[in-house]
C-alpha positions as CSV (number, residue, x, y, z in Angstrom):
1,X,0.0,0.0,0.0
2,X,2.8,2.2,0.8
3,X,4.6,1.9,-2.6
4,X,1.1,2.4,-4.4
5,X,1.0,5.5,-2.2
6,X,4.6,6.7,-3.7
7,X,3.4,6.1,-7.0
8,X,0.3,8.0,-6.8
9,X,1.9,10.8,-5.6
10,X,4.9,10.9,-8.0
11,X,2.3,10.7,-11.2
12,X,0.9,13.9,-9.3
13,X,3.7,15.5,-9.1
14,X,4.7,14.5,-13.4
15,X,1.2,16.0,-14.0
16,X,1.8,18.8,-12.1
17,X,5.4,19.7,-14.2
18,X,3.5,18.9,-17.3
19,X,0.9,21.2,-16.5
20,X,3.1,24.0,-15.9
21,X,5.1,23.5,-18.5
22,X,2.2,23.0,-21.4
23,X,1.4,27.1,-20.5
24,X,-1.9,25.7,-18.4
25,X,0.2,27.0,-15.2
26,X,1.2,29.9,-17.2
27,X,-1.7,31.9,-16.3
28,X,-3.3,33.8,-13.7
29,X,-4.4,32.0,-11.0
30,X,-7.2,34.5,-9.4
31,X,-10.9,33.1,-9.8
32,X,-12.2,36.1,-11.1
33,X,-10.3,36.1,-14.6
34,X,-11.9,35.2,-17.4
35,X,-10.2,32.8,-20.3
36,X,-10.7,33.8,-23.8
37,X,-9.8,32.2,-26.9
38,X,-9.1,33.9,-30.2
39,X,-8.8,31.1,-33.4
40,X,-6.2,32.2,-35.3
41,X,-4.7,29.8,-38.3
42,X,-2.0,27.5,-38.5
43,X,1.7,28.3,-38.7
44,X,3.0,29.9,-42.1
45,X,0.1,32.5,-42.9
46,X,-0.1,36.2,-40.9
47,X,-3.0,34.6,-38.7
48,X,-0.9,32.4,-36.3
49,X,1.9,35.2,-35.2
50,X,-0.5,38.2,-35.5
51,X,-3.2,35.8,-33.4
52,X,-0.8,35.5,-30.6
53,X,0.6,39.3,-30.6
54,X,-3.5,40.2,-30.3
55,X,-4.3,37.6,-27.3
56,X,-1.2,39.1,-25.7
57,X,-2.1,42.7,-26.0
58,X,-5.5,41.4,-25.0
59,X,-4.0,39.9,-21.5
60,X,-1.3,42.6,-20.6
61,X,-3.9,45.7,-21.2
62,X,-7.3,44.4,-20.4
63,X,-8.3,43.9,-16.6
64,X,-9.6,40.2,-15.6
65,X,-8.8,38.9,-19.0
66,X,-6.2,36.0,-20.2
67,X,-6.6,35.5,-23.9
68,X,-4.6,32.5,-25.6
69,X,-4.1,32.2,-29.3
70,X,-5.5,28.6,-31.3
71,X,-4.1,26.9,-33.7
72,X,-7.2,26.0,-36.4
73,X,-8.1,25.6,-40.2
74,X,-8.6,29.0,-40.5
75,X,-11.7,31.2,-41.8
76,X,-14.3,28.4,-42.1
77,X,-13.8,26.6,-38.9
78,X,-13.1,29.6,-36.9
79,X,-17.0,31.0,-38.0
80,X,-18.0,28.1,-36.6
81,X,-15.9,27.6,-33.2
82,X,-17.1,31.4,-32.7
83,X,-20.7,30.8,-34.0
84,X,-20.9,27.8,-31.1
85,X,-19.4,29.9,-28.6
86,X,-16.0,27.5,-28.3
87,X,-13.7,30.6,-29.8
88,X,-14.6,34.3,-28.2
89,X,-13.1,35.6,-31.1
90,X,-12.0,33.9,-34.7
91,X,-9.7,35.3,-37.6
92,X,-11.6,35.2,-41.4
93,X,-11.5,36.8,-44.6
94,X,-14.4,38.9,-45.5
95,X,-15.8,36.6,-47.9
96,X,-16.0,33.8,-45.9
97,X,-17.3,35.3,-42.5
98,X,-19.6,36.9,-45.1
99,X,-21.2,33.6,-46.1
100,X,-20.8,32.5,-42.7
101,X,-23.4,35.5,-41.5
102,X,-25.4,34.6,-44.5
103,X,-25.5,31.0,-44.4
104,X,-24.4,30.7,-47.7
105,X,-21.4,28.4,-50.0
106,X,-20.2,26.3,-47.5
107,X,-22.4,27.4,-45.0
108,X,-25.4,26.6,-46.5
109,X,-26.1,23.8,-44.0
110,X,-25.2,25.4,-41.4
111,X,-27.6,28.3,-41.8
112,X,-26.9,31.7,-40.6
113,X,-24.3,32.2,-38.1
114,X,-24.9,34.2,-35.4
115,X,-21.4,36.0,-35.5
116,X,-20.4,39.8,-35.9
117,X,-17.4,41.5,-36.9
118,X,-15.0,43.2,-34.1
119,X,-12.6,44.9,-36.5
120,X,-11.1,44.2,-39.9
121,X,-7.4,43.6,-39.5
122,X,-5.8,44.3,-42.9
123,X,-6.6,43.8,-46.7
124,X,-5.6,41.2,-48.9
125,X,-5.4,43.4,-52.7
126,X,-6.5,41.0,-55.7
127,X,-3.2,41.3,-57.9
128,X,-3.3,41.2,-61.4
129,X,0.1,40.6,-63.1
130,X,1.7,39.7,-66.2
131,X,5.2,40.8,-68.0
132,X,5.9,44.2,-68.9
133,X,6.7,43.4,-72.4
134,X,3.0,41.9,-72.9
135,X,0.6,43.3,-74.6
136,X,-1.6,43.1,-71.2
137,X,-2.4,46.7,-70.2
138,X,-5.7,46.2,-69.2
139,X,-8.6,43.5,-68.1
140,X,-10.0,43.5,-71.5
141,X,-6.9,42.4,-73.1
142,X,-6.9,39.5,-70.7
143,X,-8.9,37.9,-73.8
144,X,-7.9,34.9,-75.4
145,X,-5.4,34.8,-73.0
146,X,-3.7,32.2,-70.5
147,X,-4.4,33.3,-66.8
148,X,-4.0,31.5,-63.3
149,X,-6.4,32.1,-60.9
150,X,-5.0,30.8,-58.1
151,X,-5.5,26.9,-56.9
152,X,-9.3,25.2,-57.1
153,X,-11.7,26.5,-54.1
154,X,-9.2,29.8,-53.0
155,X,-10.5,32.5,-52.6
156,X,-8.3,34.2,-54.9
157,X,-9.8,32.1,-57.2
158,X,-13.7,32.6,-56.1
159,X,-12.9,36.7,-56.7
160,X,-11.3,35.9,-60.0
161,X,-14.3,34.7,-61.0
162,X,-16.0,37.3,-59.8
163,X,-13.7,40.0,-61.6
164,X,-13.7,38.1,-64.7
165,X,-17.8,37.3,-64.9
166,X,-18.2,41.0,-63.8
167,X,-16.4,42.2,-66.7
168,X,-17.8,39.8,-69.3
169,X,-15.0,38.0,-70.5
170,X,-15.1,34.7,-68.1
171,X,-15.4,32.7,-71.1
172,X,-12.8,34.1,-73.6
173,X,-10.4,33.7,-71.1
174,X,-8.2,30.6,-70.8
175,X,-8.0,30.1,-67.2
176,X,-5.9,27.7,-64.7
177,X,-5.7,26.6,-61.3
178,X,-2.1,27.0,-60.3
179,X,-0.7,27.4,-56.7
180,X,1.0,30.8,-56.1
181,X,4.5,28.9,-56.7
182,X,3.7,27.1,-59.6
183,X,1.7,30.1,-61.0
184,X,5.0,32.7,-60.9
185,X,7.3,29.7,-62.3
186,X,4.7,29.8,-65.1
187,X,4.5,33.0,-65.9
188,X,8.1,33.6,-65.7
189,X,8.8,31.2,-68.8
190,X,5.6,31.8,-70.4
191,X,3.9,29.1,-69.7
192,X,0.8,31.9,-68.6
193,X,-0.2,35.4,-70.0
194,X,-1.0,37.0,-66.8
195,X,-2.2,35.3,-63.0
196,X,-3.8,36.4,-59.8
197,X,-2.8,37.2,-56.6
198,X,-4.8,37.7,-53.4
199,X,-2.3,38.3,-51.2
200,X,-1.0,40.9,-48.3
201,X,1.7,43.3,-49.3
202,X,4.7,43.4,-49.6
203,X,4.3,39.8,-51.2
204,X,6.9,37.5,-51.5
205,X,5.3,35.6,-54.3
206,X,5.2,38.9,-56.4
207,X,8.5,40.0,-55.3
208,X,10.2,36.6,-56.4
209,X,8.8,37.0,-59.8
210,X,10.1,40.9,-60.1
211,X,14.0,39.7,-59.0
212,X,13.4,37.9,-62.4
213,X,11.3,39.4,-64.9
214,X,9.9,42.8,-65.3
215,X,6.3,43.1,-64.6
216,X,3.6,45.1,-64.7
217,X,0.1,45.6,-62.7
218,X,-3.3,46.1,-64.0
219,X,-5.4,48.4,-62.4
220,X,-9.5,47.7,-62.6
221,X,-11.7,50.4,-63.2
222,X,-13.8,52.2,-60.4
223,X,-17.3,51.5,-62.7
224,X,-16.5,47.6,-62.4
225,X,-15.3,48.0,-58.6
226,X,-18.4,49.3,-57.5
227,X,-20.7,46.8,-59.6
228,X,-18.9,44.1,-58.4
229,X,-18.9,46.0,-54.2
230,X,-22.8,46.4,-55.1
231,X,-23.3,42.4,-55.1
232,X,-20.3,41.3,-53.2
233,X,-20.2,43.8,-50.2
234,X,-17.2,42.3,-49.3
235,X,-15.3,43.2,-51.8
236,X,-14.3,46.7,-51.5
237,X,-12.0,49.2,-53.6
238,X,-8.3,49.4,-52.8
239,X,-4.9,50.8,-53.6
240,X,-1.4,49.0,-54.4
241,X,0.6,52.1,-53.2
242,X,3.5,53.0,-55.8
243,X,6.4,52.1,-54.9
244,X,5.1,48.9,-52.9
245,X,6.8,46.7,-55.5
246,X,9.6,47.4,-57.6
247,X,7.7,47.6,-60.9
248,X,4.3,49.4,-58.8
249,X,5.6,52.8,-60.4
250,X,2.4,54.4,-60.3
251,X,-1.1,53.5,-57.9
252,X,-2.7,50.4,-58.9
253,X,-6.6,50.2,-58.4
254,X,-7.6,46.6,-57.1
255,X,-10.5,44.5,-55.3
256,X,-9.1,44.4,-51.5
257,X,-10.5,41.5,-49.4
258,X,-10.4,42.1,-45.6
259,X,-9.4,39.8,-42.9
260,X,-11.7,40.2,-40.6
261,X,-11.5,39.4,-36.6
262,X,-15.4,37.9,-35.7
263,X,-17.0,37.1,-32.3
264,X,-20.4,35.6,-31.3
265,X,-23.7,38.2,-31.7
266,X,-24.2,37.4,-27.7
267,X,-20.3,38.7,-26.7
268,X,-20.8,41.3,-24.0
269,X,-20.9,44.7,-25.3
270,X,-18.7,46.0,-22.5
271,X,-16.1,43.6,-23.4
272,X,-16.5,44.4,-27.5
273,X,-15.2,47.8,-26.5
274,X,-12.6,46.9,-23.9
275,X,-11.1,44.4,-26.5
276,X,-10.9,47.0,-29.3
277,X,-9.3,48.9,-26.9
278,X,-6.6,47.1,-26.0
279,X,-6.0,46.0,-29.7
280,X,-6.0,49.9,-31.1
281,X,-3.8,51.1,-27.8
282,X,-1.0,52.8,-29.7
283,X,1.5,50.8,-27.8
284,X,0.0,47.6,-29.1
285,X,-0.2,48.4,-32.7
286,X,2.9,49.2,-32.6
287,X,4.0,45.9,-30.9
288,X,1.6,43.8,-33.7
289,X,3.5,45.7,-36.8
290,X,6.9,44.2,-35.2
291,X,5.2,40.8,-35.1
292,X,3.7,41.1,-39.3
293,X,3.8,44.2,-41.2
294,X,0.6,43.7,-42.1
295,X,-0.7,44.5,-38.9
296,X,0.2,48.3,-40.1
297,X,-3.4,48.4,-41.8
298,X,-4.8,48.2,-38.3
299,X,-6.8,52.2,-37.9
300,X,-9.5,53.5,-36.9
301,X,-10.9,54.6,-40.6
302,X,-10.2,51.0,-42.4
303,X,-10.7,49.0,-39.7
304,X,-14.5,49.7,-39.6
305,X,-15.4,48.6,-42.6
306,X,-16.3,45.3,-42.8
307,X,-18.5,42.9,-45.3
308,X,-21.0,41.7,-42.4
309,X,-22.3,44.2,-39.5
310,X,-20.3,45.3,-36.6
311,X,-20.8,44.1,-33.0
312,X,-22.8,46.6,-31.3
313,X,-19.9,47.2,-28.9
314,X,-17.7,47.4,-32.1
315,X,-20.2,50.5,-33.0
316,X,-19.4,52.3,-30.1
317,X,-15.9,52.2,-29.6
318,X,-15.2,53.6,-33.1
319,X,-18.1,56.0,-32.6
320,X,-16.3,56.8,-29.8
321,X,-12.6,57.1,-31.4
């Protein structure tokens, strides 16, 4: 009995180093803090480092709250962890969290979620690329053509669609599903007239292309930005700043997909506010831009528009600010 006692108490104390060490002792230990989870995305995209700077400017500026970043699959399960209240908040693209609010493409079996959105992180700019000495200088001339839209199912390729249908050429152009790799291997030896980017800037996809070729950008025009906004309120009008890329010598006009940041209609309103807050704290923006540059979109004009509606506590702090 006495060596079963030692045991029992030495797997204790194994659990108890394991605990501490995992980050569950890594907390607070009060009883009145409350644990929040933000689902961010897995390693490699600006979801997983950018959801671990927010949940720590969350916990270091916001009274009685620890926040801890997820690892998930990204925009369509994080509508649903938040939407069944196992995420507070959940990292999306516009388009996604869109359908998710509408219960529409691949939520069309779930029905409507019951998610809001707390802020809209940064833009993702549609690129549209192909060689400077092509005879590419506008959508139009895409005719006839050879142009990736990014792989099967992306959402790059979803707005492609779009872009393409809205101007009226879908079916004159000859299009491909290549991944962003394969896509600027192929248009660097011609296998492709022109691709697709949907991508944050400064991209190293388009970068890698620019070390090799000269290239040049296509810019859309406002008429078809705001036919296409007027269906797909998701899709919004944005800017590739000159300069941004080598070859960006002059603005570009593109379709700009936010990321958004979404949490459950039934959040608190209180905490809405205190959590934007924290997040827009000039100190803390400043610490997220270390972590990913393109936490540099964060402010308090862009961030408030969004493709579904705001939380109500979302309304107030930037009718506040």
């Amino acid at each position: 009995m006495r060596k079963r006692g030692l045991l029992v108490l030495s797997l204790v104390i194994v659990m108890g180093v394991l605990l501490l060490f995992s980050g569950w002792g890594c907390g607070p230990t009060t009883a009145d803090v409350t644990y929040i989870t933000l689902a961010a995305g897995s390693p490699g995209g600006a979801y997983f480092p950018l959801g671990a700077g927010i949940a720590k400017v969350i916990t270091d500026k916001v009274d009685g709250i620890w926040a801890q970043s997820e690892t998930t699959g990204a925009s369509v399960e994080n509508c649903r962890l938040v939407a069944a209240g196992e995420s507070e908040m959940g990292m999306a693209m516009a388009n996604i969290a869109y359908s998710a609010y509408s219960g529409t493409g691949a939520f069309e079996e779930d029905g409507a979620l019951p998610i809001r959105s707390l802020f809209s992180m940064y833009p993702a700019p549609q690129h549209l690329i192909t060689l400077e000495t092509s005879d590419i200088k506008s959508l139009d001339d895409l005719v006839g053509k050879k142009v990736s839209i990014d792989a099967a199912g992306s959402g790059c390729a979803v707005t492609s669609e779009v872009i393409l249908r809205a101007a009226g050429i879908w079916d004159e152009v000859e299009t491909y599903h290549y991944s962003q790799e394969e896509a600027a291997e192929a248009l660097k030896d011609g296998t492709i007239d022109a691709l697709f980017y949907n991508i944050a800037t400064p991209a190293a996809a388009v970068t890698s292309i620019e070390a090799v070729r000269p290239i040049r950008f296509i810019s859309l025009g406002d008429d078809l930005i705001s036919a296409i906004n007027a269906e797909y309120p998701y899709l919004t009008r944005g800017v590739i700043s000159a300069g941004t890329y080598t070859y960006a010598k002059e603005d570009v006009t593109v379709i700009n997909i936010g990321n958004l940041i979404v949490v459950n209609e039934a959040m608190d309103d209180n905490m809405a506010y205190n959590l934007l807050e924290a997040i827009f704290d000039e100190g803390s923006l400043a610490e997220l831009v270390g972590i990913h540059p393109a936490a540099g979109a964060i402010n308090l004009t862009d961030s408030r528009v969004v493709g579904i509606p705001l939380h109500p506590g979302a309304e107030r702090f930037f009718a506040d600010n």
